[in-house]
C-alpha positions in Angstrom: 155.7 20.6 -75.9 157.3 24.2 -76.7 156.3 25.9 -80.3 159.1 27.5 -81.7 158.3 30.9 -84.1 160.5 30.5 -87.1 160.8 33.2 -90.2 158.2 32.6 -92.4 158.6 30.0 -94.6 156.3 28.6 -97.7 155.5 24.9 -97.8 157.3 24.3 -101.5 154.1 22.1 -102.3 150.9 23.8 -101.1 152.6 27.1 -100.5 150.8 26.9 -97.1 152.8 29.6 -95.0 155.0 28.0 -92.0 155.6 29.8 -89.3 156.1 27.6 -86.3 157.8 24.5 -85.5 157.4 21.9 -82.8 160.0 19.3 -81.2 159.0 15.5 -82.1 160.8 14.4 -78.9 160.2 15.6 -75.4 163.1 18.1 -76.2 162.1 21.8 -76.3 165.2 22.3 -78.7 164.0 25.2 -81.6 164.9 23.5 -84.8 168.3 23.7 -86.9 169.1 23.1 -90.5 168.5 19.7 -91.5 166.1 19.0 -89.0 162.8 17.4 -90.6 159.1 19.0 -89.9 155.8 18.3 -91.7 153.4 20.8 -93.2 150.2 21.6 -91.4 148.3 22.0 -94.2 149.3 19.0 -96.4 151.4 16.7 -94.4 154.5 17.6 -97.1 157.5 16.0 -95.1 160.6 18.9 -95.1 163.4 20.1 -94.1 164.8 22.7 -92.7 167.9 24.6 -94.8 171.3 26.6 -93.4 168.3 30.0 -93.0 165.5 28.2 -92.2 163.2 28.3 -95.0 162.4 24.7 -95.5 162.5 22.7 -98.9 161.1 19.3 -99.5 162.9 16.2 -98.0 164.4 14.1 -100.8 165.0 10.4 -100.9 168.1 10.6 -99.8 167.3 12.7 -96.4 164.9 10.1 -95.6 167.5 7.2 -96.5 169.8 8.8 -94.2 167.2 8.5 -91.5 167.4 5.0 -88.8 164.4 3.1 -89.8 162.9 4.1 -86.3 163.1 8.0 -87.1 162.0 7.0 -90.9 158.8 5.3 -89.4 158.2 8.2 -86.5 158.2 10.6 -89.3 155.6 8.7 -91.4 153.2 7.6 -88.5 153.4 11.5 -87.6 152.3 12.4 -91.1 149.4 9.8 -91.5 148.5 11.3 -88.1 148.6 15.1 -89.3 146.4 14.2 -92.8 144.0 12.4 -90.3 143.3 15.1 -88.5 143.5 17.8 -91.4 140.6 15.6 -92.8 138.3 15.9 -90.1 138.7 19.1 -89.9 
């Protein structure tokens, strides 16, 4: 799995400062507006916009999500607050 360095971006609910992103799939694909990630810090599921900077997913981005993807996201965010807890 390939990080990706992305401009700097502010988690819009911890403030925690972003600055890499990771694929979810095998892919090695850098990430493009509308493409979801999670905050390190507090799990925050967002989104990326048209420059990058990232905004919190709203209901509707996760509606429009398969149920598969939906669930992928949310296993992978009960994973990250896991881990941030032992840490």
């Amino acid at each position: 799995m390939k990080h990706h360095c992305v401009t700097k971006a502010e988690c819009p609910r911890c403030f925690y400062q972003l600055d890499c992103a990771f694929a979810a799939d095998a892919s090695d694909d850098p990430p493009v507006p509308g493409d979801f990630t999670l905050c390190f810090k507090c799990g925050a599921i967002l989104v990326f916009t048209d420059d990058l900077d990232v905004r919190p997913a709203t209901d509707d981005d996760l509606e429009a999500l398969e149920a598969r993807e939906r669930k992928e996201l949310e296993r992978a965010q009960r994973l990250l607050r896991a881990y941030r807890r032992q840490l």
